[in-house]
Structures are given as structure tokens and as C-alpha cells.
C-alpha positions as CSV (number, residue, x, y, z in Angstrom):
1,X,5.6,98.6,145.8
2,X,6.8,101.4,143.8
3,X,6.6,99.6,140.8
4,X,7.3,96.3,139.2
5,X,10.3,94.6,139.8
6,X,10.6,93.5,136.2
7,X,10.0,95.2,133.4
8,X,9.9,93.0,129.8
9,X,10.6,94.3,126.7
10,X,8.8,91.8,124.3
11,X,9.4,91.6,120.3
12,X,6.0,90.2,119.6
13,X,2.3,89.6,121.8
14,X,2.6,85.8,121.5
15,X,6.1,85.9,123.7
16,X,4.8,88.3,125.6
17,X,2.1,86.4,127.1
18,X,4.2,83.7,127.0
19,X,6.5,85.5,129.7
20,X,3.8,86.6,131.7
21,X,2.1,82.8,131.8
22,X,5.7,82.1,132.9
23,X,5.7,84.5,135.4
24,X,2.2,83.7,136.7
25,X,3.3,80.1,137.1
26,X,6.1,81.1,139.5
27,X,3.8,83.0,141.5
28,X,4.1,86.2,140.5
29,X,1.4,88.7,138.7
30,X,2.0,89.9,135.6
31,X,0.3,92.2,132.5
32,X,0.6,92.3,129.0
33,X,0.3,96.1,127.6
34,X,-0.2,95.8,124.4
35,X,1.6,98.7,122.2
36,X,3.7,101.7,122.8
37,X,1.9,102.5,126.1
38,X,1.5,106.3,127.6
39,X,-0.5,105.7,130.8
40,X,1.0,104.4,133.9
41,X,1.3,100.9,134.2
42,X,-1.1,98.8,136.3
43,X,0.1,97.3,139.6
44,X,1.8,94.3,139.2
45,X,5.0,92.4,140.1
46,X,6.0,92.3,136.5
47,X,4.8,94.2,133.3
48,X,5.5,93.1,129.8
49,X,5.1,95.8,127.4
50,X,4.4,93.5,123.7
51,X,5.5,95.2,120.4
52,X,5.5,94.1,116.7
53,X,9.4,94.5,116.3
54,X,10.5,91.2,115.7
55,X,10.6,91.7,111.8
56,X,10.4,95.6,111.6
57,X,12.8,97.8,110.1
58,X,15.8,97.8,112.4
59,X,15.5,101.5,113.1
60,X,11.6,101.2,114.2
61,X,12.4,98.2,116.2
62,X,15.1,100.3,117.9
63,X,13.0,103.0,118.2
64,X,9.8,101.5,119.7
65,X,12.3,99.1,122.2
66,X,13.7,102.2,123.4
67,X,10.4,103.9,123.9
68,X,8.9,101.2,125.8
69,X,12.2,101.1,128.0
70,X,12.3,104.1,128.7
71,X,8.0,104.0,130.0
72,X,8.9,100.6,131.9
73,X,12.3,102.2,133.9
74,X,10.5,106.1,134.6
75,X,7.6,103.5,136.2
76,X,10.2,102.3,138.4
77,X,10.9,98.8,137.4
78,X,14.2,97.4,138.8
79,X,15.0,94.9,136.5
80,X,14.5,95.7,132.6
81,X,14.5,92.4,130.3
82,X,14.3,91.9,126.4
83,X,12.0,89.7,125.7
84,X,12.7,87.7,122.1
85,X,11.5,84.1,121.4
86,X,13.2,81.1,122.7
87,X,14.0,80.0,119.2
88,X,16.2,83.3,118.9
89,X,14.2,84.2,115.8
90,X,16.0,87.0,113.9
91,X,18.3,87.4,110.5
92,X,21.7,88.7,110.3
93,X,19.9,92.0,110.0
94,X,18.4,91.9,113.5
95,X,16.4,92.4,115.6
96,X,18.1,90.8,118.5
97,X,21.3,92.2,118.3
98,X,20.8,96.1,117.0
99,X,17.8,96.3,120.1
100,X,20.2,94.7,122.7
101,X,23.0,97.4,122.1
102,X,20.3,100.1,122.1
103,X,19.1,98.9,125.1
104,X,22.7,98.6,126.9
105,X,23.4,102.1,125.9
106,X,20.1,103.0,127.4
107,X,21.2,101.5,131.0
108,X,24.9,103.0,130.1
109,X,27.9,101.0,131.3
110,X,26.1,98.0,131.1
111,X,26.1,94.3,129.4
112,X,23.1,92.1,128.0
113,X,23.1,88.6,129.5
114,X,20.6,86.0,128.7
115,X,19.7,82.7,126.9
116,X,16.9,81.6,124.9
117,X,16.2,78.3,127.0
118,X,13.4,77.6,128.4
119,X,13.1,74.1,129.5
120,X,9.3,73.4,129.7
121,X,8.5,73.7,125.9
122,X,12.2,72.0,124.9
123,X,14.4,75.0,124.1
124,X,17.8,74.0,125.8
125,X,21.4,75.4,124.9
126,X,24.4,73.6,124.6
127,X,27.8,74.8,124.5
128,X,26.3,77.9,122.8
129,X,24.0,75.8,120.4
130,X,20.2,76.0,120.6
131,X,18.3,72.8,120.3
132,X,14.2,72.3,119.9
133,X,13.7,69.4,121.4
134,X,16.6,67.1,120.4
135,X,16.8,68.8,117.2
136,X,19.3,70.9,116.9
137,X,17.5,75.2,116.0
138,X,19.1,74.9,112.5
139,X,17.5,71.1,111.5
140,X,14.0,71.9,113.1
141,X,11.4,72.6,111.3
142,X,12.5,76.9,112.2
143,X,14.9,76.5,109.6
144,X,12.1,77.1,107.0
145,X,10.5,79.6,108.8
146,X,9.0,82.4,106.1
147,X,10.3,85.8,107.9
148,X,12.9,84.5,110.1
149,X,14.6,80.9,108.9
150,X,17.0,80.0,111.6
151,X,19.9,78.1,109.9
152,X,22.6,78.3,112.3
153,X,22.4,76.8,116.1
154,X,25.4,78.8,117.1
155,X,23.6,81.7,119.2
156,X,27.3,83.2,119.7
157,X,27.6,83.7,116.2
158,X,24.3,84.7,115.5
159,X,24.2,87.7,117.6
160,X,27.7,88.3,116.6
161,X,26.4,89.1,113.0
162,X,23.7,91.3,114.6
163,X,25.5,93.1,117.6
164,X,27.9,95.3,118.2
165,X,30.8,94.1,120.5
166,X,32.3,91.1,121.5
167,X,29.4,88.4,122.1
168,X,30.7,85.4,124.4
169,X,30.0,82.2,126.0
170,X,29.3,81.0,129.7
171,X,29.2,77.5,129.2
172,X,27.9,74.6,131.5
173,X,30.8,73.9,133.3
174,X,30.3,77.1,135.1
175,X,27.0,77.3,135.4
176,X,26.7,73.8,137.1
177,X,29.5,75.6,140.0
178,X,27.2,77.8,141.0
179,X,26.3,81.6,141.1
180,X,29.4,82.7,142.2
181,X,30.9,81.4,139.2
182,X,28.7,82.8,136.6
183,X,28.8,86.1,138.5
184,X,32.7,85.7,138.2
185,X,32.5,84.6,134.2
186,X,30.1,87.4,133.6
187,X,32.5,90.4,135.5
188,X,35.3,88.7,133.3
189,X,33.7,89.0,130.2
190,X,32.8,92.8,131.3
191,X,36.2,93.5,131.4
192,X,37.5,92.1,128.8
193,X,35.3,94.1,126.8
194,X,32.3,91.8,125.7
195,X,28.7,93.6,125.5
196,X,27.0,90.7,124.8
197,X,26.9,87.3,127.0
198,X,25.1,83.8,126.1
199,X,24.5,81.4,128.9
200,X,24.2,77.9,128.4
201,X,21.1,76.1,130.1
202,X,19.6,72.6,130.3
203,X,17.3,72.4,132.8
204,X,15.3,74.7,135.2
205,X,17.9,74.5,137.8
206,X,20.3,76.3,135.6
207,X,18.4,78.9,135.2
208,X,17.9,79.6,138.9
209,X,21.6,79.6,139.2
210,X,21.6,82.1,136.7
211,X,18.6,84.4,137.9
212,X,20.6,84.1,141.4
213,X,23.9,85.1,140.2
214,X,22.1,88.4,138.1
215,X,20.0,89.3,140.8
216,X,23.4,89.3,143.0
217,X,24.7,91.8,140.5
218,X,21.6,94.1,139.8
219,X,23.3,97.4,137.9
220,X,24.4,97.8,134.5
221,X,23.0,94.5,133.2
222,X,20.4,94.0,130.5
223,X,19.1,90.3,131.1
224,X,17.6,89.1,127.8
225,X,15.4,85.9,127.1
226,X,12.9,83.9,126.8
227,X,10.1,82.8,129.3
228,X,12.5,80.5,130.8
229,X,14.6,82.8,132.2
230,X,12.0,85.4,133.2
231,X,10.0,82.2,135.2
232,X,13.6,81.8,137.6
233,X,14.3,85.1,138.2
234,X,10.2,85.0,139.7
235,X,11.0,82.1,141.4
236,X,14.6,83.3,143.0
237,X,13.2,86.7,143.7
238,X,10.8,84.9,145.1
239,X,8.0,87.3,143.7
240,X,4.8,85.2,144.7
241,X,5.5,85.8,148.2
242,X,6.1,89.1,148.1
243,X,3.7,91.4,150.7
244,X,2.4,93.8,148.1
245,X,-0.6,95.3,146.7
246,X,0.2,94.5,142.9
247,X,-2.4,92.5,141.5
248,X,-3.6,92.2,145.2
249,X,-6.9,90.2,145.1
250,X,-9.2,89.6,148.3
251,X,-7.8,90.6,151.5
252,X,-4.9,91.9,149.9
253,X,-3.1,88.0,148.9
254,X,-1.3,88.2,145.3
255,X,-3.2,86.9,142.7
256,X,-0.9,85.5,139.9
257,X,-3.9,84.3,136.9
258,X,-7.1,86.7,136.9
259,X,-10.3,84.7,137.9
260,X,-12.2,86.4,135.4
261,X,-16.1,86.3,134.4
262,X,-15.9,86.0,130.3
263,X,-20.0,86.1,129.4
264,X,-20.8,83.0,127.3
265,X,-20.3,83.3,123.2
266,X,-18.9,81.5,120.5
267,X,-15.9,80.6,120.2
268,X,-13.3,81.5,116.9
269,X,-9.8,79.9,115.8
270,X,-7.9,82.1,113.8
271,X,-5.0,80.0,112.3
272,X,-2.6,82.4,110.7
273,X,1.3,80.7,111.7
274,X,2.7,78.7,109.0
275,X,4.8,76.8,111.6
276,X,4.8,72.8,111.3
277,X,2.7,72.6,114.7
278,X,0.3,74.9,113.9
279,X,-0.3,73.1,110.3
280,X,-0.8,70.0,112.6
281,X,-3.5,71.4,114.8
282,X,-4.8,72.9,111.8
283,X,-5.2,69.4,110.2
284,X,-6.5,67.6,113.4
285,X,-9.5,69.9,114.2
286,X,-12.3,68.0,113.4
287,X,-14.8,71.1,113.6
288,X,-15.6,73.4,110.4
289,X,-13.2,75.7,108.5
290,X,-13.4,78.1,105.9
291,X,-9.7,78.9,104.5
292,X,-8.4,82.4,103.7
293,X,-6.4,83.0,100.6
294,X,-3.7,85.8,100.0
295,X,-4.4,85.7,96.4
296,X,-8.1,86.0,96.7
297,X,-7.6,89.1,98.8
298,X,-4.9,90.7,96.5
299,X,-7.9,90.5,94.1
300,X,-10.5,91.8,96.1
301,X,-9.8,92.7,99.8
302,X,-13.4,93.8,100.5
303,X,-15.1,91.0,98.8
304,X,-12.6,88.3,100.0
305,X,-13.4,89.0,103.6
306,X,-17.6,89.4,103.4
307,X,-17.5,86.7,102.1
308,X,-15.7,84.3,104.6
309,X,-17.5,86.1,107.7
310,X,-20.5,85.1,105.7
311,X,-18.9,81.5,105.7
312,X,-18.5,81.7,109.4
313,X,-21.6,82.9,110.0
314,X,-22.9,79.9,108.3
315,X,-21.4,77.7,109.8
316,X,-22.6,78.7,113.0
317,X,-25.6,78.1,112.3
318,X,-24.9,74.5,111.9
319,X,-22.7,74.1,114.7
320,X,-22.4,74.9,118.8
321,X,-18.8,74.3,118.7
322,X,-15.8,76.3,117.3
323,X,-15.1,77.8,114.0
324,X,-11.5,77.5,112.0
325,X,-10.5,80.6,110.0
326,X,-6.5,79.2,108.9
327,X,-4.5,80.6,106.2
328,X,-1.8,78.5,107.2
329,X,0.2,77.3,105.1
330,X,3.4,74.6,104.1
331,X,6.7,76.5,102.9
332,X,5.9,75.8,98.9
333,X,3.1,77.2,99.7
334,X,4.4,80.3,101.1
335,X,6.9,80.1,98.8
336,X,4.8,80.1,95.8
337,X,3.0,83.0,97.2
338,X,5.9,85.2,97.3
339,X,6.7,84.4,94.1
340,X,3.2,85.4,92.7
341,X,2.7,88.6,95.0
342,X,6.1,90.2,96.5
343,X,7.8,89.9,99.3
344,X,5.5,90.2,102.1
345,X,2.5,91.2,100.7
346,X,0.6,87.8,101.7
347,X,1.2,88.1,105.3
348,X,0.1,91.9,104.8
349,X,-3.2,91.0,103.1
350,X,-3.6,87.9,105.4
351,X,-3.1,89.8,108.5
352,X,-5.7,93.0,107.9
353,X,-8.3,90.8,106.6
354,X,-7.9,88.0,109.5
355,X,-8.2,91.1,112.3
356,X,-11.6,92.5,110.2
357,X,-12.5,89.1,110.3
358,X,-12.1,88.8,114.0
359,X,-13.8,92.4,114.5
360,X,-16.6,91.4,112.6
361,X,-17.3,87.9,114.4
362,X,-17.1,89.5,118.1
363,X,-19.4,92.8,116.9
364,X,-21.7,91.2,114.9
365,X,-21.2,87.5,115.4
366,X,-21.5,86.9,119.4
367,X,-17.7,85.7,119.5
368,X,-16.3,86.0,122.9
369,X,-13.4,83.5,123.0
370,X,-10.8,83.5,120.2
371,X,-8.2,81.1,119.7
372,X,-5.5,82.8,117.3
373,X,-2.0,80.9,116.3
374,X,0.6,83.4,115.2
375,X,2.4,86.1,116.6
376,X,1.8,88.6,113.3
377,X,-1.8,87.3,113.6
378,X,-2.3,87.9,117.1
379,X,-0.8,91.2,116.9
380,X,-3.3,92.5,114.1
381,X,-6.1,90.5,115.6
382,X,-6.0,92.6,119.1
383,X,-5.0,96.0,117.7
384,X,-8.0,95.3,115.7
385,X,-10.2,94.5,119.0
386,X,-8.7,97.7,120.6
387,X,-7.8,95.6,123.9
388,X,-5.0,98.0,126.0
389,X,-3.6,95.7,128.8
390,X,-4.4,91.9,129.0
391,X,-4.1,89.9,132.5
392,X,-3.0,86.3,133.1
393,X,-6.0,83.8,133.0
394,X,-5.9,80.1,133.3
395,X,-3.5,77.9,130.7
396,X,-4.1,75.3,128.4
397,X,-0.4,74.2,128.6
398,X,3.4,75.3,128.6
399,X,3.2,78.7,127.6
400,X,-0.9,79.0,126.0
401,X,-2.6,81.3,128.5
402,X,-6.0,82.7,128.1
403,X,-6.0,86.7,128.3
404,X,-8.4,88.6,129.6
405,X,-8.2,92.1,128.3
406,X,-8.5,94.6,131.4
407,X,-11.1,97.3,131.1
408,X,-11.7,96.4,127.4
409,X,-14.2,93.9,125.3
410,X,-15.3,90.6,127.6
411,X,-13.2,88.4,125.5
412,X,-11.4,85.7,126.4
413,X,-8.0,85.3,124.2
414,X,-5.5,82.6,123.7
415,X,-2.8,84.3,121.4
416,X,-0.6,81.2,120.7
417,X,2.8,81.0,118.7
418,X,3.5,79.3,116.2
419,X,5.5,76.3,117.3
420,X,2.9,76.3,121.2
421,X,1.0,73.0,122.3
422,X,0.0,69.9,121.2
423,X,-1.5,68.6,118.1
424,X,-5.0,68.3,119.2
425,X,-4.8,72.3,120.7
426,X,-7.7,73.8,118.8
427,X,-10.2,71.0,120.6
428,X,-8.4,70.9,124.0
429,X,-7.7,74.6,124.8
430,X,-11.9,75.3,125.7
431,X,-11.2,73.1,128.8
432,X,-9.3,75.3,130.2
433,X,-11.1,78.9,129.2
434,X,-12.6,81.0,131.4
């Protein structure tokens, strides 16, 4: 194997190990490398490079998306995917759209195709319309989401805002006649001059008649996503029975989720998602918690953050179990701290002090599992651990792996988003940790 046969392009670290869980479940190995990576990648079937674009400036997002391209094509990966999150989170300002055409120029001649759905955490699509659940995007609770509110379900019109070129529509109908007939609607929206095509999808099944019909058609297409997608075209491909020596473990048999050895240590939640699920785990974990303000640290940075990691330290001492640092918050809440401190400059504070806070607890504190809700959070939480490339581990549910970095700290890390796993999460997800 020359090198991996897909090659993921991810807006944030949270989706990206959420594509790789995905890909780990259909039998195929995958890595997260977290960052603009230089090195070559690691052998594996698929390789998910995880950025911090979803809410940059357009131009950096395009930038960065490019850059990573670029590294995951010159390593010789056959299919190249944009990863975004199966709630389509963007604004009219991007960064969906304004990536996508970067990327289509990048393959030249080519056309995005793709769809949010993913089936095993409820994201489904409709006649062009994304539904959570049976909620339709724009009256779930993403509609009040602090940096990306999603207020319209129609995923055609979305990315028409964002993107440049017509943006169509393969609905149901076709899909449900087969491969040949989404291959056919695709090549007719190619000539008719669309760069941008959504695909409707209810169940697994759909996307496999998708996945087949792309992997039919393998040059100048950009296949966009969620995990959803990215789980079928493992499964058609059929990537976990592949004879290969990526992420080959004893006597040369793939390995999709790392076995690892993790030394014992405590164990840290960092809550920093304001999502309603996360404020729901928050409120059901029965254990200890010590709450991080954004206008205590916009008083004192410094201060604000010895003096929780003395909290934790505390409680420690009281407790075997795990520790709760949230900052989660309702949207009045985040509201009112807009109001008081500018645009952005909670999640700013909140994210540098929750990755010293994390620093400080696995240096000085014995912390070798961490538990952190967020995508902004999880980012600044393992640039701030310095981890490189993560590998699959075991899951604690639809799209919650544990991490293990490679060649870095022993840690064990479940970086969750937002909207991930059931209520009771922050007591269940140790069962599961390696």
C-alpha cells in the first residue's frame, strides 16, 4: 500500500475522530494527525488530517484546507474527502462552501458531492433538508448554537450562500434506484454546470449506494461529509479486508482500534461545549466540579487558573473518581457574556485557560485519561498536550472514541462534540477506556 486510500480533510478534532471511529467500525484503520502536518503520514487505510477551520477567517480556513490537501494527495491518497460536521455547521460566510471550491479547484475539473447524514447519531436528509433526530437542523437545539446557529434546514441553499457555482439536489428517488442512477444524476449535474452536489440519505443503505456509485466514478470528484459517508465508502471499498501492512498488527492482520496500554492515573472532564447535551451530562455527573468563568479570567488570567487547578487538586484528594472542570454554559448565558466581553473573547479566555488547566493536571496532577466535550476545547486542550497523531482506541458510543496519541504522552483521550452521547456520558465513558 502506497498510501491511504482516503485522505479526510477535517474542520475541527472532534469530527475528526469522529470519522476515524467511523472508519474503525467498518474495519478499516485510521489516524488523526492533529495540525498542519510536515512528516509523512503513518501507515494506515485512512488518515484524517484535524484542523481548527470551522470558524476561522475564510482565507486561513482556505489556506490551511489547501495545505493539508495538498500533504494528504503528495502521500498518495486516492480518495480526498472534506470532512465538516453532520449538522453542516457554518454561516453564510463559510466555511463549507469557500473550502469546497478551493478544494475542487485543487483536484481541477472536478465536483464536490456529499451529505451531512450519518444515520447512527440521527442526522438524516430529506429532500435536501437536514433533520436531528426528528427535528428538523433549524428547530433543534443547533439553531442557538454561539459560533455557528444553524437556522435554515435547506443544505442546497445553505451552501448556495457559501459556494461558488450552481449547488443541486440528488434526491431519494434516485438514490433508492441504485448506483447507476446517482452516477447518472451526478454526470448530469456535471454537465449542466453544477460544482456543488447534496445527496439525500436516510439510512445506512443509502449511503452505500452512494459510496458505490463515487467509487465507480473515482476522478475529478471531491466527496464531502460527515462520518456517515466516510463509514460506507470503508465498508464498499471494503477496506477491513484489505491485505495490507497499514496499521498491520500481529502477523501482519489489520488492526482497526489500537489495543493500547494507557498506565493507570486520574481521570479529568473538561466540559467546555455549550450544546444542550453537553449541559445535560454536565448536570447529571454526580462526581465533583469546580466551574470556570470567562469573566473571572478576563480579570485575572493567571490567578483564575491557579486557582481552579488548586480546586482540582483538592478535590482529588477527596475523591478516586473523576474530576469536572465545565464552563458550559445556556445561550443567555453565553449571550450575556458577549455582551459584557466582545465577540469572542470568552471562548478565547475559556479555551487557553482550560488547555493550561489540562497541562497542568497531567504534569503535575497524575491525569492520564481526559474526557473533554467541545471541538474548540479539544482542539486547545491537545495542542496544549503537544500530542502529533492520535490512533483509534475503543468507543464509548456512536462516534466517542478514546485516542491514544502515537509516540506522545500515555494519555488516553475522549475528545467529544458537543451534541455526542447520552446523558449519563461523563460516568459511563470509563467503562470503556483503555
Amino acid at each position: 500500500m502506497t498510501g491511504p486510500w482516503l485522505g479526510a480533510v477535517a474542520d475541527d478534532l472532534t469530527g475528526a475522530c469522529d470519522l476515524a471511529d467511523a472508519v474503525s467500525e467498518a474495519g478499516g484503520s485510521a489516524v488523526v494527525a492533529v495540525g498542519r502536518p510536515t512528516a509523512p503520514p503513518p501507515a494506515s487505510h485512512c488518515v484524517v488530517v484535524a484542523l481548527k477551520s470551522r470558524t476561522a477567517p475564510r482565507d486561513q480556513a482556505v489556506a490551511e484546507s489547501l495545505a493539508a490537501a495538498r500533504w494528504l494527495l503528495d502521500a498518495g491518497c486516492t480518495t480526498l474527502y472534506q470532512k465538516y460536521c453532520s449538522t453542516f455547521d457554518s454561516t453564510d460566510a463559510g466555511n463549507i462552501g469557500p473550502v469546497a471550491d478551493a478544494l475542487v479547484d485543487l483536484i481541477g475539473d472536478a465536483v464536490a458531492v456529499g451529505t451531512p447524514a450519518t444515520p447512527r447519531v440521527g442526522r438524516t436528509v430529506y429532500q435536501g433538508h437536514l433533520f436531528v433526530g426528528r427535528q428538523l437542523l433549524s428547530e433543534s437545539p443547533l439553531r442557538d448554537h454561539p459560533l455557528t446557529p444553524m437556522r435554515d434546514p435547506d443544505l442546497v441553499r445553505v451552501l448556495s450562500r457559501q459556494a461558488e457555482g450552481g449547488v443541486t439536489l440528488v434526491d431519494l428517488a434516485t438514490v433508492t434506484a441504485g448506483p447507476a442512477a446517482v452516477a447518472a444524476a451526478i454526470g448530469a449535474a456535471r454537465r449542466d454546470g453544477a460544482r456543488h452536489v447534496i445527496v439525500d440519505a436516510l439510512a445506512d443503505g443509502d449511503l452505500d449506494t452512494l459510496a458505490t456509485a463515487l467509487l465507480a466514478t473515482p476522478d475529478g470528484l471531491l466527496v464531502g461529509g460527515a462520518a456517515g459517508l466516510a463509514a460506507a465508502l470503508a465498508r464498499v471499498s471494503g477496506a477491513g479486508a484489505r491485505s495490507s501492512t497499514a496499521g498491520a498488527g500481529p502477523g501482519g492482520a489489520v488492526t482497526a482500534r489500537a489495543v493500547p496500554t494507557v498506565p493507570e492515573g486520574r481521570r479529568l472532564i473538561l466540559s467546555g461545549s455549550c450544546s444542550a447535551r453537553t449541559r445535560e451530562q454536565v448536570d447529571a455527573f454526580p462526581g465533583p466540579r469546580v466551574t470556570l468563568s470567562p469573566v473571572d479570567l478576563d480579570t485575572g488570567l493567571p490567578e483564575t487558573v491557579d486557582a481552579v487547578a488548586d480546586a482540582v487538586a483538592r478535590a482529588y484528594r477527596d475523591t478516586t473518581g473523576p474530576v469536572l472542570v465545565t464552563s458550559s454554559a445556556d445561550p443567555e448565558q453565553v449571550a450575556r457574556y458577549e455582551s459584557r466581553l466582545g465577540p469572542g473573547r470568552a471562548a478565547a479566555l475559556l479555551e487557553a485557560a482550560t488547555a493550561e488547566i489540562a497541562r497542568r493536571a497531567v504534569d503535575t496532577l497524575g491525569v492520564r485519561r481526559l474526557l473533554v466535550a467541545g471541538g474548540e476545547t479539544s482542539g486547545a486542550v491537545v495542542r496544549a498536550l503537544d500530542v502529533g497523531t492520535l490512533r483509534v482506541g475503543p468507543a464509548a458510543g456512536p462516534g466517542l472514541p478514546w485516542m491514544v496519541p502515537e509516540g506522545g504522552p500515555a494519555l488516553a483521550l475522549l475528545l467529544k462534540s458537543g451534541n455526542f452521547g447520552d446523558p449519563d456520558l461523563f460516568t459511563t465513558a470509563w467503562r470503556h477506556c483503555p
